[in-house]
N, C-alpha and C positions, 0 to 999 in steps of 0.2 A: 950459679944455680938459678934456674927459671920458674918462678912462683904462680900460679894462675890468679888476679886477681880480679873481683868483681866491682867493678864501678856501675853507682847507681844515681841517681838524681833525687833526694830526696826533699827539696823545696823550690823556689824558682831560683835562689843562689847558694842550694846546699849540694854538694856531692857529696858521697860517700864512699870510700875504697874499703875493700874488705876482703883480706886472705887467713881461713880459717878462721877464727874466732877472734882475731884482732884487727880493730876498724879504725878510719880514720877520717876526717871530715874537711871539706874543703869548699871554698868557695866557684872552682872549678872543678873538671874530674880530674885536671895535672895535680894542682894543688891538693886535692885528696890524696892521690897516689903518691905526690911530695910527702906530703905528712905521714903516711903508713911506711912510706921506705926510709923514714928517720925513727920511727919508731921500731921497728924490725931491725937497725941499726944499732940503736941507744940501746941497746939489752934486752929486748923481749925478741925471743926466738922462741922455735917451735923445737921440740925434745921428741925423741923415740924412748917409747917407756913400753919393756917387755913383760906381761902378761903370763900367768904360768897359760898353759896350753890344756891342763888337766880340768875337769867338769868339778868345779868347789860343790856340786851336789852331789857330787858322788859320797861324799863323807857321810851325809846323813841318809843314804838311799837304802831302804828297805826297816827303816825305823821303827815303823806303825805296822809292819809285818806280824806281829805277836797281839799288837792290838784289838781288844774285844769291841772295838766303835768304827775302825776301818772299816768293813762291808755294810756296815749300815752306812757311813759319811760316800763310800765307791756311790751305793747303792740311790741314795736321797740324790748326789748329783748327776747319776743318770736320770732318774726322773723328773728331776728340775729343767735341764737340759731337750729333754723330749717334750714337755709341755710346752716351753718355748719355742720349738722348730714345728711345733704341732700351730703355733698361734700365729696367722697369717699378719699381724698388725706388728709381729717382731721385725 
């Protein structure tokens, strides 16, 4: 499998390799990318981790429905919101 990895120069004898959120540092850009493919090696690997697909706010949606402070709170953030778009230094 073919990784995309980004090497970057980050002093006059630092490299740095880095795929995904794990980096590795070297004194050239080989030696950086030496270092991240022994690390990617030695046991840290990259996992697929599934997600339900369902919106978690659906659970509490329509909550403040019955609520006697919702259209006043609707209400105050449309006006908030207008005075803002109304104020040319926003």
């Amino acid at each position: 499998m073919q990784v995309p990895v980004l090497v970057e120069q980050i002093s006059t004898h630092i490299f740095r390799a880095k795929a995904w959120d794990i980096m590795a540092e070297g004194q050239s850009a080989e030696d950086a990318v030496t270092a991240l493919r022994q690390l990617l090696r030695g046991g840290k690997y990259v996992a697929m981790l599934d997600l339900p697909t369902s919106n978690p706010f659906l659970a509490i949606a329509g909550d403040l429905k019955d609520d006697p402070l919702f259209e006043d709170w609707v209400t105050a953030m449309k006006t908030y919101r207008e005075e803002k778009e109304a104020d040319p230094s926003y």
